[in-house]
PDB file with one MODEL, atoms N, CA, C and O in Angstrom:
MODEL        1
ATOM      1  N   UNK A   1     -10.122 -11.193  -0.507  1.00  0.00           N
ATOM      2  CA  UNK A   1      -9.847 -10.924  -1.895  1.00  0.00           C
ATOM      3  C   UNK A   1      -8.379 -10.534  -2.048  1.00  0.00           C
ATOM      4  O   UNK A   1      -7.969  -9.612  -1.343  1.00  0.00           O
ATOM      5  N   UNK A   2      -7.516 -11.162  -2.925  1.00  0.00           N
ATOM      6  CA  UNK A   2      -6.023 -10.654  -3.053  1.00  0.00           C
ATOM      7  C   UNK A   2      -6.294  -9.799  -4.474  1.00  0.00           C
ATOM      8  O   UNK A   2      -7.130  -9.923  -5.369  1.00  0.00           O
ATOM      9  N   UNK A   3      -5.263  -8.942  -4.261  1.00  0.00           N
ATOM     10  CA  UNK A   3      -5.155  -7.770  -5.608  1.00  0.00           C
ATOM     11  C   UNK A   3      -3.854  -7.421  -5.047  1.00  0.00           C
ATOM     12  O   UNK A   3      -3.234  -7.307  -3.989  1.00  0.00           O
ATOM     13  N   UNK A   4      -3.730  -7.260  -6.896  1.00  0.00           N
ATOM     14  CA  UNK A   4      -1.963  -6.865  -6.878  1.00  0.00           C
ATOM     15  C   UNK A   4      -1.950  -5.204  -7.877  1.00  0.00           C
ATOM     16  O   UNK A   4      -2.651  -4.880  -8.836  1.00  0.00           O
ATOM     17  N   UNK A   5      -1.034  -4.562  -7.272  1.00  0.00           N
ATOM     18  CA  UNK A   5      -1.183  -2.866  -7.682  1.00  0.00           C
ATOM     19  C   UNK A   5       0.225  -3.057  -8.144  1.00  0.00           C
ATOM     20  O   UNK A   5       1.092  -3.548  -7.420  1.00  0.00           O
ATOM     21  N   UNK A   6       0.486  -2.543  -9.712  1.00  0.00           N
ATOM     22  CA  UNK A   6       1.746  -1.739 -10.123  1.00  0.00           C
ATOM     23  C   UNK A   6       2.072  -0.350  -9.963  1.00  0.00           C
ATOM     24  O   UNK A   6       1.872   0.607 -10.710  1.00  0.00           O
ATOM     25  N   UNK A   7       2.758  -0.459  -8.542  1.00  0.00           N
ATOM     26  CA  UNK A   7       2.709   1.467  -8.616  1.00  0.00           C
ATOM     27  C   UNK A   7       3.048   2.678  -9.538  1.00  0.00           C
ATOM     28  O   UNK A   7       3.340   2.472 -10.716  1.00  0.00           O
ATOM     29  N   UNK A   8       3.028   3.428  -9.230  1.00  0.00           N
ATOM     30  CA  UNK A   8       3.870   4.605 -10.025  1.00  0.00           C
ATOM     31  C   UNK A   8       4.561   5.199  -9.588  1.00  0.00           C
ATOM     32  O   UNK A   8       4.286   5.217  -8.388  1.00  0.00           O
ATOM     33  N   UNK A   9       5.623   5.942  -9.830  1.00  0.00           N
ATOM     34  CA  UNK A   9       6.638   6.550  -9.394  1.00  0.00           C
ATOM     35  C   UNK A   9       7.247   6.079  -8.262  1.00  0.00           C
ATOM     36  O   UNK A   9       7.575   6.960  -7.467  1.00  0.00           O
ATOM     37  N   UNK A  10       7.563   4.643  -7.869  1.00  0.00           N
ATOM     38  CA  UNK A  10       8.375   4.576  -6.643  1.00  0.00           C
ATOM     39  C   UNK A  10       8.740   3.951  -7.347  1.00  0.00           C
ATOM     40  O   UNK A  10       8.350   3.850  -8.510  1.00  0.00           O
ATOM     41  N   UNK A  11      10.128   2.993  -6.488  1.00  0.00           N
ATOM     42  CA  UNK A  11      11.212   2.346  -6.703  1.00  0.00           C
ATOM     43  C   UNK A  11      10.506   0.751  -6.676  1.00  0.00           C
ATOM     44  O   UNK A  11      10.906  -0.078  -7.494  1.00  0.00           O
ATOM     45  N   UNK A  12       9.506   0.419  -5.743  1.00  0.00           N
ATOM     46  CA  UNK A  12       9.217  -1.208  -5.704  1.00  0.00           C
ATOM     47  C   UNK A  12       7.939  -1.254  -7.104  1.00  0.00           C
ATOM     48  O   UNK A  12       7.286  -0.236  -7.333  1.00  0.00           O
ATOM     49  N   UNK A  13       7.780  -2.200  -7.716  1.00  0.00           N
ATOM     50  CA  UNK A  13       7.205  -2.428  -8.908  1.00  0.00           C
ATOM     51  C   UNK A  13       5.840  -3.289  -8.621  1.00  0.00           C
ATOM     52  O   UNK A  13       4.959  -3.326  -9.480  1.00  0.00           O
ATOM     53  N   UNK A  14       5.738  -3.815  -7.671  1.00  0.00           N
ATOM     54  CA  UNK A  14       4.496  -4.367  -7.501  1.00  0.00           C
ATOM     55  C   UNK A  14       4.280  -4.493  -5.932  1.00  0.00           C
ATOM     56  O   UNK A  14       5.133  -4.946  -5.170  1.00  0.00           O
ATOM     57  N   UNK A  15       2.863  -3.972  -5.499  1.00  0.00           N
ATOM     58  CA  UNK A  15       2.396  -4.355  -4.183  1.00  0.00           C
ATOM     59  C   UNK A  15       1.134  -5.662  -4.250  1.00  0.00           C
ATOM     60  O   UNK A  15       0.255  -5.670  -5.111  1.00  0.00           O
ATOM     61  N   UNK A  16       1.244  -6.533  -3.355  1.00  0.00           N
ATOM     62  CA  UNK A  16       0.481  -7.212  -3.391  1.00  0.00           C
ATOM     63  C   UNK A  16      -0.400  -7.289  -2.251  1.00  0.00           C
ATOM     64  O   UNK A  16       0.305  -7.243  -1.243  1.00  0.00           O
ATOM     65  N   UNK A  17      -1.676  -7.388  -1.938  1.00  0.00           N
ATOM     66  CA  UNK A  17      -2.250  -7.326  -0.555  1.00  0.00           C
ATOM     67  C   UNK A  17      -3.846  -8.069  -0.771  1.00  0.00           C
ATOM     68  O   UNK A  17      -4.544  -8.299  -1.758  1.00  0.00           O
ATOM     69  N   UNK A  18      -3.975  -8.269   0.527  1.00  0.00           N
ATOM     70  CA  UNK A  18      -5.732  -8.996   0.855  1.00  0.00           C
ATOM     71  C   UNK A  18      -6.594  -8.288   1.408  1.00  0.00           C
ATOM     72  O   UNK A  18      -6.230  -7.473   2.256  1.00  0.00           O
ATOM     73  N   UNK A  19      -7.735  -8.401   1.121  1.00  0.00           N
ATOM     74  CA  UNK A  19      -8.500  -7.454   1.771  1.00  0.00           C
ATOM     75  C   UNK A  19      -9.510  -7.987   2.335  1.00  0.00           C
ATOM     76  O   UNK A  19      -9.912  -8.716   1.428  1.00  0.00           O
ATOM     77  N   UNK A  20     -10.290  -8.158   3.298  1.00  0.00           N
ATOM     78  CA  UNK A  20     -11.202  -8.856   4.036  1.00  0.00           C
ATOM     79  C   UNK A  20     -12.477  -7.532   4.550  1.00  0.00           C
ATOM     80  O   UNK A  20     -12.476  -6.833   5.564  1.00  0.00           O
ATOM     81  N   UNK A  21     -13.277  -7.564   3.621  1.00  0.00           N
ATOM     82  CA  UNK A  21     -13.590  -6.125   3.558  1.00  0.00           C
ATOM     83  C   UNK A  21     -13.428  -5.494   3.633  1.00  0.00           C
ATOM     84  O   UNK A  21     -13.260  -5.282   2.432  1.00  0.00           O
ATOM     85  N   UNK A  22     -13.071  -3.905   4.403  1.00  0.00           N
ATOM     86  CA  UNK A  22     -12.182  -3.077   3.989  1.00  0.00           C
ATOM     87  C   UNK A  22     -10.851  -3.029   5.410  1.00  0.00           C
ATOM     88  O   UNK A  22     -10.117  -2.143   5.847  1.00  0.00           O
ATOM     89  N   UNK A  23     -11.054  -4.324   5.712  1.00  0.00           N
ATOM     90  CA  UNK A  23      -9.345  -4.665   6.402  1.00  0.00           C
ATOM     91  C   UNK A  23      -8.773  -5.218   5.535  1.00  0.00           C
ATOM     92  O   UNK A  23      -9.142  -5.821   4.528  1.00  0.00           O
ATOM     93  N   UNK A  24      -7.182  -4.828   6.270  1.00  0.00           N
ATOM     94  CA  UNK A  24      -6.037  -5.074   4.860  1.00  0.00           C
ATOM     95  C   UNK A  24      -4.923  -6.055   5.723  1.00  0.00           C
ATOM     96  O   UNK A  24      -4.465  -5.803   6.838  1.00  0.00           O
ATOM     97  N   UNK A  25      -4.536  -7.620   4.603  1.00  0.00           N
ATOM     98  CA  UNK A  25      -3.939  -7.963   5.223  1.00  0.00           C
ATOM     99  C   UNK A  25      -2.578  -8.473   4.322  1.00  0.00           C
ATOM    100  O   UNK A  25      -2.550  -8.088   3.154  1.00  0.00           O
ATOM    101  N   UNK A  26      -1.725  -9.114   4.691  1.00  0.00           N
ATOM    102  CA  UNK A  26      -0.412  -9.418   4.211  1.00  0.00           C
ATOM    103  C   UNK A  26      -0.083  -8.740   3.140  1.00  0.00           C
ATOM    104  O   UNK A  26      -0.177  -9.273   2.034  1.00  0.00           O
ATOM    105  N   UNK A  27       0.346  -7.484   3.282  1.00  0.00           N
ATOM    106  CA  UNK A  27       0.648  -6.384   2.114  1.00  0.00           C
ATOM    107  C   UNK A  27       2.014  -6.972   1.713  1.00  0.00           C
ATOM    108  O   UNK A  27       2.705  -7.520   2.572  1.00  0.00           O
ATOM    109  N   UNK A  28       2.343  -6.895   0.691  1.00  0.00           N
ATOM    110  CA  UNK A  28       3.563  -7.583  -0.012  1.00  0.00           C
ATOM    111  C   UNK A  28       4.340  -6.456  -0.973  1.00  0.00           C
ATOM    112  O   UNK A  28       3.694  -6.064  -1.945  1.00  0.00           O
ATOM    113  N   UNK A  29       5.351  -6.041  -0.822  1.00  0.00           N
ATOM    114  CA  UNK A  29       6.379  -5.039  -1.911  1.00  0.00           C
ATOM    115  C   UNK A  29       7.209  -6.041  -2.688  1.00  0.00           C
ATOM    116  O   UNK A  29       7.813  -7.015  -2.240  1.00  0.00           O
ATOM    117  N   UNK A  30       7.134  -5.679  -3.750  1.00  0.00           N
ATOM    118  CA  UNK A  30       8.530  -6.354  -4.771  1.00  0.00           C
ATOM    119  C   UNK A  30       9.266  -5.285  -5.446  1.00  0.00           C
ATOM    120  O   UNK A  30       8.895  -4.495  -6.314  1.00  0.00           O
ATOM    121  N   UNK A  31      10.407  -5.436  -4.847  1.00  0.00           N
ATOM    122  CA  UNK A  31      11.563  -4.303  -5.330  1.00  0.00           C
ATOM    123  C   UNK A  31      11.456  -3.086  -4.584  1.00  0.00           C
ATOM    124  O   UNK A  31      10.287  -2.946  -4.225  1.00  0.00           O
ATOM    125  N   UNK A  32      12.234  -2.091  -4.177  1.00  0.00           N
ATOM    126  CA  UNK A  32      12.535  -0.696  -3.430  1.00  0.00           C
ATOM    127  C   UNK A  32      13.033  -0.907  -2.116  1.00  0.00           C
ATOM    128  O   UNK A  32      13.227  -2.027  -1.645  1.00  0.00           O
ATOM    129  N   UNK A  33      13.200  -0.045  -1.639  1.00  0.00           N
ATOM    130  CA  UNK A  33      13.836   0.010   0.093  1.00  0.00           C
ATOM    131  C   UNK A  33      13.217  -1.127   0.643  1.00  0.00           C
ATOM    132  O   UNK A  33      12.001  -1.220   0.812  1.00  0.00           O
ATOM    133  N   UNK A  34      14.107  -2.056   0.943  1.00  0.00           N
ATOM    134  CA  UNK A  34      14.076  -3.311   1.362  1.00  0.00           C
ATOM    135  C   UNK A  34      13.421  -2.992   2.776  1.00  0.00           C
ATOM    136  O   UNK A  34      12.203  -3.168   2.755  1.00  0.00           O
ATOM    137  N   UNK A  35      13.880  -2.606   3.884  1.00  0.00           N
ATOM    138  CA  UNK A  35      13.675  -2.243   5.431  1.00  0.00           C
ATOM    139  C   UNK A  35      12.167  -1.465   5.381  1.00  0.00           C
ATOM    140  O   UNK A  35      11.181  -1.674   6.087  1.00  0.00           O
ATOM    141  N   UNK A  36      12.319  -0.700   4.517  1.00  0.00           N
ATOM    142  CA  UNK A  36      11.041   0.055   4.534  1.00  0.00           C
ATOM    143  C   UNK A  36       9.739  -0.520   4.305  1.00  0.00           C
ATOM    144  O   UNK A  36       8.614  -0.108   4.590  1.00  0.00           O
ATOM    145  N   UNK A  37      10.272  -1.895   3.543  1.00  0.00           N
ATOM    146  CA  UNK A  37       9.095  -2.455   2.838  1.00  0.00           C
ATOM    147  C   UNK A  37       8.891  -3.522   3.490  1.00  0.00           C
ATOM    148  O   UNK A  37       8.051  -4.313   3.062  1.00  0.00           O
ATOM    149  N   UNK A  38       9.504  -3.759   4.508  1.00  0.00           N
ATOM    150  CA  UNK A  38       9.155  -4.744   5.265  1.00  0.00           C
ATOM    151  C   UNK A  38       8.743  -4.346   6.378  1.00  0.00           C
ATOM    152  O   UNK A  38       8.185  -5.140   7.137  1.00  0.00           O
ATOM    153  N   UNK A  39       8.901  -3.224   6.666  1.00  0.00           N
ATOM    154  CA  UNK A  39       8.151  -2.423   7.799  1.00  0.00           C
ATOM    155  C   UNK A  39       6.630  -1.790   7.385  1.00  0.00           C
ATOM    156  O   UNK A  39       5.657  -1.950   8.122  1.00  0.00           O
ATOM    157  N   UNK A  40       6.603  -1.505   6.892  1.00  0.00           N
ATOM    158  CA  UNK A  40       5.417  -1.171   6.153  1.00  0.00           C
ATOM    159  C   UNK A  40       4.457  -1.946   6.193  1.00  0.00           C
ATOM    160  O   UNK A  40       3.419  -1.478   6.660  1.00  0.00           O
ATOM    161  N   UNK A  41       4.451  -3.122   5.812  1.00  0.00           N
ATOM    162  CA  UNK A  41       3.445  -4.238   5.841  1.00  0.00           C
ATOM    163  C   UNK A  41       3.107  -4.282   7.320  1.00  0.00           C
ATOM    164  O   UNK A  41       2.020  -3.852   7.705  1.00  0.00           O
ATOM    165  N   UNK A  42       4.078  -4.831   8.236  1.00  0.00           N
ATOM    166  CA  UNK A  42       3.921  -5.127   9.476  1.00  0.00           C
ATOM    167  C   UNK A  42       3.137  -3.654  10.360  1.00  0.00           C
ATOM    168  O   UNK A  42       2.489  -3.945  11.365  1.00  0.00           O
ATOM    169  N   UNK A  43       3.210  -2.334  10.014  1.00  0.00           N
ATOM    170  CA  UNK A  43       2.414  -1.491  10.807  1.00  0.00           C
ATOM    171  C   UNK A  43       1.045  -1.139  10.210  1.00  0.00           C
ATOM    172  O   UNK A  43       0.177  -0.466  10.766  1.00  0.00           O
ATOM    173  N   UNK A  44       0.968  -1.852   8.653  1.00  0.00           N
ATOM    174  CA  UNK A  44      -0.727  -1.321   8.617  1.00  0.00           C
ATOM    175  C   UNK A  44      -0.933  -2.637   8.501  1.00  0.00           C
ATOM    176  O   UNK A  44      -1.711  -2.609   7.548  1.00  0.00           O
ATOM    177  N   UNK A  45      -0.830  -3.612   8.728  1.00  0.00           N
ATOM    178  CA  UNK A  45      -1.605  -5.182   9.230  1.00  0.00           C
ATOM    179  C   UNK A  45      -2.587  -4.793  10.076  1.00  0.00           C
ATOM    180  O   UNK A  45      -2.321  -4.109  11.064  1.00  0.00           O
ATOM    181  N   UNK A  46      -4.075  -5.262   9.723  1.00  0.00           N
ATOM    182  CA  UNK A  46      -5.267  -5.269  10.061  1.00  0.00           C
ATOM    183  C   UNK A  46      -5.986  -3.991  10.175  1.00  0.00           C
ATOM    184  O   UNK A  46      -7.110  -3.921  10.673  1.00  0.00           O
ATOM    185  N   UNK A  47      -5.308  -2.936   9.693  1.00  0.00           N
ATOM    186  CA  UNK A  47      -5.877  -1.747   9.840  1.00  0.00           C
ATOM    187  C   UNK A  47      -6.921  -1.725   8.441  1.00  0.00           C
ATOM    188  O   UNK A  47      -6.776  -2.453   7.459  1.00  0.00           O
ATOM    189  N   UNK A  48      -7.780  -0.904   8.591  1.00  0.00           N
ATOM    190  CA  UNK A  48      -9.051  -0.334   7.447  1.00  0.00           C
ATOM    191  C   UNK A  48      -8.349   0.314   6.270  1.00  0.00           C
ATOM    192  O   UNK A  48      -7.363   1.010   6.514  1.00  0.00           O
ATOM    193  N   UNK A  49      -8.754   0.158   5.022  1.00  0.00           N
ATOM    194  CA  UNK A  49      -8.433   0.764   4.094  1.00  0.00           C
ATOM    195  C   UNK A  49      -8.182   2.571   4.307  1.00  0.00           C
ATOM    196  O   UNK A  49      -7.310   3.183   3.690  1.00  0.00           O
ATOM    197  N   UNK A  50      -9.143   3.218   5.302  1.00  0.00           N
ATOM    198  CA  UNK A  50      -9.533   4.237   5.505  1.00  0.00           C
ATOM    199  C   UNK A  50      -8.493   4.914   6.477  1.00  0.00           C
ATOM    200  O   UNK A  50      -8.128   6.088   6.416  1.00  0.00           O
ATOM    201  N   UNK A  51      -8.049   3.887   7.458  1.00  0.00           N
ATOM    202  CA  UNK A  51      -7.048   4.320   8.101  1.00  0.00           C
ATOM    203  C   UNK A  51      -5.799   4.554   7.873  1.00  0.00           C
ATOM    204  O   UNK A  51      -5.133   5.507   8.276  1.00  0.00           O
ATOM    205  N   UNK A  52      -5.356   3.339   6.970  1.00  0.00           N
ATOM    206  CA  UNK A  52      -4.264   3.459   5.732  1.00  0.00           C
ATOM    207  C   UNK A  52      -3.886   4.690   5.142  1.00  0.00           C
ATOM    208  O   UNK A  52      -2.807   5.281   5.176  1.00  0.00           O
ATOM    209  N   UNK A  53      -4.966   4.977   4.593  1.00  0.00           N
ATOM    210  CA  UNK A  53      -4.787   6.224   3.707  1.00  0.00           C
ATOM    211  C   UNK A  53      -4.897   7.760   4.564  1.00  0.00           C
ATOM    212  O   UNK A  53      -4.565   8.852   4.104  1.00  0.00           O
ATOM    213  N   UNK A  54      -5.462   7.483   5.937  1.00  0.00           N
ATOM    214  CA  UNK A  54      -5.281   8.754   6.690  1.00  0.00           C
ATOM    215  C   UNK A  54      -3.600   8.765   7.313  1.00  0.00           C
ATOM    216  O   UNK A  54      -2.980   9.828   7.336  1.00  0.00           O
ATOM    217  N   UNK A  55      -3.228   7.998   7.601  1.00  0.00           N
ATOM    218  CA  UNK A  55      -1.900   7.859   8.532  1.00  0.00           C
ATOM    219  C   UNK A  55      -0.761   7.886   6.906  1.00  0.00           C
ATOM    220  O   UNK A  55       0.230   8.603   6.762  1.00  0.00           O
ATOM    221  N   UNK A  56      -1.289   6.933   5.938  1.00  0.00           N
ATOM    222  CA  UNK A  56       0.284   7.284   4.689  1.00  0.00           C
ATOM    223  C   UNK A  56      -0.005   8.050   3.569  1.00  0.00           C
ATOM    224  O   UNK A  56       0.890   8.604   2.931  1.00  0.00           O
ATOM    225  N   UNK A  57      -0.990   8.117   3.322  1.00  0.00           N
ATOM    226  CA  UNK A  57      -1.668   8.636   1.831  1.00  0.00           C
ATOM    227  C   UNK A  57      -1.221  10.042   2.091  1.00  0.00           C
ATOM    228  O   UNK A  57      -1.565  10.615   3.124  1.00  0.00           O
ATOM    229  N   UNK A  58      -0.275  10.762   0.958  1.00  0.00           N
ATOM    230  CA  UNK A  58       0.083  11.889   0.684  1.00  0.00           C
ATOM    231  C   UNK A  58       1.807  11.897   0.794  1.00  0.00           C
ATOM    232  O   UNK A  58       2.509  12.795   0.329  1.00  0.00           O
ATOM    233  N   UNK A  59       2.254  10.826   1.434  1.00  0.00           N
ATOM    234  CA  UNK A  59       3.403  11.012   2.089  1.00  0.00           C
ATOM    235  C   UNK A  59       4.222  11.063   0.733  1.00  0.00           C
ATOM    236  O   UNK A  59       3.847  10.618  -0.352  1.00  0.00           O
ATOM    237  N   UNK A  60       5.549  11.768   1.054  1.00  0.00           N
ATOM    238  CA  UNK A  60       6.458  11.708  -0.482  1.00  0.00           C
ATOM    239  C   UNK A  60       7.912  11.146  -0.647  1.00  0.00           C
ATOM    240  O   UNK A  60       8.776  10.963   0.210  1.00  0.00           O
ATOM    241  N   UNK A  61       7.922  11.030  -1.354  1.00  0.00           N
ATOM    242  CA  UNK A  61       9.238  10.230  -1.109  1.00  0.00           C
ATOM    243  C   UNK A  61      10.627  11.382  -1.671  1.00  0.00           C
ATOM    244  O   UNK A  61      10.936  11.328  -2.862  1.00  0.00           O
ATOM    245  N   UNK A  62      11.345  12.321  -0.781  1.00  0.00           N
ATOM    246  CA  UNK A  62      12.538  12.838  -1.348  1.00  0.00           C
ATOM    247  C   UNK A  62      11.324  14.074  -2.560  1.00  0.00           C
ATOM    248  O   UNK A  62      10.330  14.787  -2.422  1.00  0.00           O
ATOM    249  N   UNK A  63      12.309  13.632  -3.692  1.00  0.00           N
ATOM    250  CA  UNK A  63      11.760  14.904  -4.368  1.00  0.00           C
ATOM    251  C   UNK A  63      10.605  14.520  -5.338  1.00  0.00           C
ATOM    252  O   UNK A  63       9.993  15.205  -6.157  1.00  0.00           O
ATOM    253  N   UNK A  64      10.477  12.924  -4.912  1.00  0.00           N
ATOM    254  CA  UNK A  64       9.093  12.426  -5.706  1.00  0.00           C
ATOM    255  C   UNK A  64       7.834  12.794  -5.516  1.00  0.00           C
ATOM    256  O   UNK A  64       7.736  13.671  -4.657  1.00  0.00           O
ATOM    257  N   UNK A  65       6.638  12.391  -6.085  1.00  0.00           N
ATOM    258  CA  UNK A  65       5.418  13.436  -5.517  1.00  0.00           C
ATOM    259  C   UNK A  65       4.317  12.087  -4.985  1.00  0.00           C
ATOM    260  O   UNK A  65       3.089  12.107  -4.897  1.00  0.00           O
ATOM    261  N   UNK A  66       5.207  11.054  -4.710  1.00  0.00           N
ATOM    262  CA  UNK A  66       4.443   9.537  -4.280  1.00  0.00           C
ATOM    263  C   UNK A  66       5.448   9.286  -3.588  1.00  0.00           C
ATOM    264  O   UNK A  66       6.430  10.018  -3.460  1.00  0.00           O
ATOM    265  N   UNK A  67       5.207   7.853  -2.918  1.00  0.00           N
ATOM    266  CA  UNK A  67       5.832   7.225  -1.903  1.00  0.00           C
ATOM    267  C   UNK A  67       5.228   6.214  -1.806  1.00  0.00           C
ATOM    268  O   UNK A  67       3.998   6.217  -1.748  1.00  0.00           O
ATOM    269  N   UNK A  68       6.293   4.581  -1.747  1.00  0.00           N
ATOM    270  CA  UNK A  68       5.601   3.657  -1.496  1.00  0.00           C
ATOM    271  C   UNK A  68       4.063   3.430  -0.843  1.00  0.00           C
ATOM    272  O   UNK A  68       3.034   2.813  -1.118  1.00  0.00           O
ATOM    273  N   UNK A  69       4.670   4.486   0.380  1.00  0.00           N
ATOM    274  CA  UNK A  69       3.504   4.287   1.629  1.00  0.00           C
ATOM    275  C   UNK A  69       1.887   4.596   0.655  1.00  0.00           C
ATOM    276  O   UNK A  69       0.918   3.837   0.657  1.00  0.00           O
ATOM    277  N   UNK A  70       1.996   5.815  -0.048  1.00  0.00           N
ATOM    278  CA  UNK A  70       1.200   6.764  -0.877  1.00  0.00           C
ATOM    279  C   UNK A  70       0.829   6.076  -1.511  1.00  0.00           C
ATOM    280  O   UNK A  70      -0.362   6.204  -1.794  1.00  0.00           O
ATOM    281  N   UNK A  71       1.754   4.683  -2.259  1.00  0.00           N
ATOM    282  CA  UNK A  71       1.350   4.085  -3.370  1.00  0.00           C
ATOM    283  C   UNK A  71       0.109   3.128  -2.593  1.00  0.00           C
ATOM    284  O   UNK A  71      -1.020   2.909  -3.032  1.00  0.00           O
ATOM    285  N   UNK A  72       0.699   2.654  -1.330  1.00  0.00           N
ATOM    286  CA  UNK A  72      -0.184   1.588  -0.610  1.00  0.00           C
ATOM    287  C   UNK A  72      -1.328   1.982  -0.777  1.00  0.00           C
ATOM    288  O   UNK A  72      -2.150   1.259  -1.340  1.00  0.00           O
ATOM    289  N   UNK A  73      -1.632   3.171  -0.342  1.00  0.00           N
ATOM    290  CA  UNK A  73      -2.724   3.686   0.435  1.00  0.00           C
ATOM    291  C   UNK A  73      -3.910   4.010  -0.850  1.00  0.00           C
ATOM    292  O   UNK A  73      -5.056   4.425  -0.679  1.00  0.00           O
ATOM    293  N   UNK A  74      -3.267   3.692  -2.105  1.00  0.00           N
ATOM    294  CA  UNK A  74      -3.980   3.966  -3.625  1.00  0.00           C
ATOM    295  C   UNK A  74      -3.950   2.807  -3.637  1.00  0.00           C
ATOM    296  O   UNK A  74      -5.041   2.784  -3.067  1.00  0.00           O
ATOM    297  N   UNK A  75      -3.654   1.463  -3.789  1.00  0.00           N
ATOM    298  CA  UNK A  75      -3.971   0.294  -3.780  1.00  0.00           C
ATOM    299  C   UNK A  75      -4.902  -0.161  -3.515  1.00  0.00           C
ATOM    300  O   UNK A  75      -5.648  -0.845  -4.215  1.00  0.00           O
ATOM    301  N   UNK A  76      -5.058   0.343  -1.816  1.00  0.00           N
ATOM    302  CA  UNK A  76      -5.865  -0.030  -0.532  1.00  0.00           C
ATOM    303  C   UNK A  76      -7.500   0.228  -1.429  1.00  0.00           C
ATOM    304  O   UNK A  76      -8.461  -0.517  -1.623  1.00  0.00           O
ATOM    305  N   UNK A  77      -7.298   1.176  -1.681  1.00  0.00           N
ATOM    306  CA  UNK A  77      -8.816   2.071  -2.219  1.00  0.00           C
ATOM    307  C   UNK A  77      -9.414   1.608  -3.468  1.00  0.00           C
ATOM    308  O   UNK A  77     -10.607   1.404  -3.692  1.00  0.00           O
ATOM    309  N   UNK A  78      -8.046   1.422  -4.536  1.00  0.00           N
ATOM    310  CA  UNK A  78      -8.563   0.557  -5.530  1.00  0.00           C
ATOM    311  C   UNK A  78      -9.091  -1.069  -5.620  1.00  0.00           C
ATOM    312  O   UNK A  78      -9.666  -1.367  -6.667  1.00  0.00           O
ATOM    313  N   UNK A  79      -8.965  -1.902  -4.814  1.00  0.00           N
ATOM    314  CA  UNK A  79      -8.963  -2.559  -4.285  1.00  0.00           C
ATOM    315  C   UNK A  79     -10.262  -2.961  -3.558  1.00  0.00           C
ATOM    316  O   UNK A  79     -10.917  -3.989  -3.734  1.00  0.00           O
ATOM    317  N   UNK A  80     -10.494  -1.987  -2.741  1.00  0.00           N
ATOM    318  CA  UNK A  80     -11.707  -1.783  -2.099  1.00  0.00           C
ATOM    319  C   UNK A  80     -13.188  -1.558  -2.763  1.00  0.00           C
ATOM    320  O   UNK A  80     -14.290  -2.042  -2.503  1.00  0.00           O
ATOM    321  N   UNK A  81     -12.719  -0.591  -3.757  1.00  0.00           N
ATOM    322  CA  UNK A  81     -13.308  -0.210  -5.254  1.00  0.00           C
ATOM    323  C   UNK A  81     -13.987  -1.407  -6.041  1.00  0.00           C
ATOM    324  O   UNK A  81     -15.203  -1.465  -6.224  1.00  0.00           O
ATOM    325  N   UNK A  82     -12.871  -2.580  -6.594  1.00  0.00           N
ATOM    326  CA  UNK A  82     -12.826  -3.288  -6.760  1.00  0.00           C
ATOM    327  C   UNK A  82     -13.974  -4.202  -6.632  1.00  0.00           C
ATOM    328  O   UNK A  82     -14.678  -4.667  -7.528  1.00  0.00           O
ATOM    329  N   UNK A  83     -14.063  -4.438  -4.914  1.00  0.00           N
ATOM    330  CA  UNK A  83     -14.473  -5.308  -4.277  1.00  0.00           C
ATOM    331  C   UNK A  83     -15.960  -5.006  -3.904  1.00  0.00           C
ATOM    332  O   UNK A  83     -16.610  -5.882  -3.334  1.00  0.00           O
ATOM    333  N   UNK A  84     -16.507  -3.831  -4.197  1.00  0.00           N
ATOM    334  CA  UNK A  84     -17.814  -3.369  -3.788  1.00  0.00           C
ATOM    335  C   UNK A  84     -18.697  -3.782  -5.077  1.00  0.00           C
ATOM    336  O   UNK A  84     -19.904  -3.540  -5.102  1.00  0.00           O
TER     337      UNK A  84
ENDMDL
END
């Protein structure tokens, strides 16, 4: 299943990702820290929605109260949500 998330409060404006029950695959950023967002995809490739959100979910960005990673990891779930 592909689903696309408009985050909040970060700098990239849309994540895009697949989900193959609750594995997550080719996560996609448009716009924000370029390096970051290309790293990002590549370390939660094939991991569980569940794991996602234990390893990034909470993380913050500077003096923001989200973070791309944070945003992922709300995607991941909505998504999952979604799909049940």
């Amino acid at each position: 299943m592909k689903y696309t998330y408009q985050p909040k409060g970060t700098c990239s404006s849309r994540i895009e990702l697949e989900l193959d029950g609750n594995v997550v695959h080719n996560v996609k950023f448009v716009g924000g820290c370029d390096g970051n967002l290309k790293a990002i995809p590549m370390l939660v490739e094939g991991m569980t929605v569940e794991e996602i959100e234990k390893k990034i979910g909470g993380i913050r960005c500077g003096f923001k109260s989200t973070s791309c990673g944070d945003q992922l990891a709300k995607a991941c779930r909505l998504a999952l949500e979604a799909n049940s």
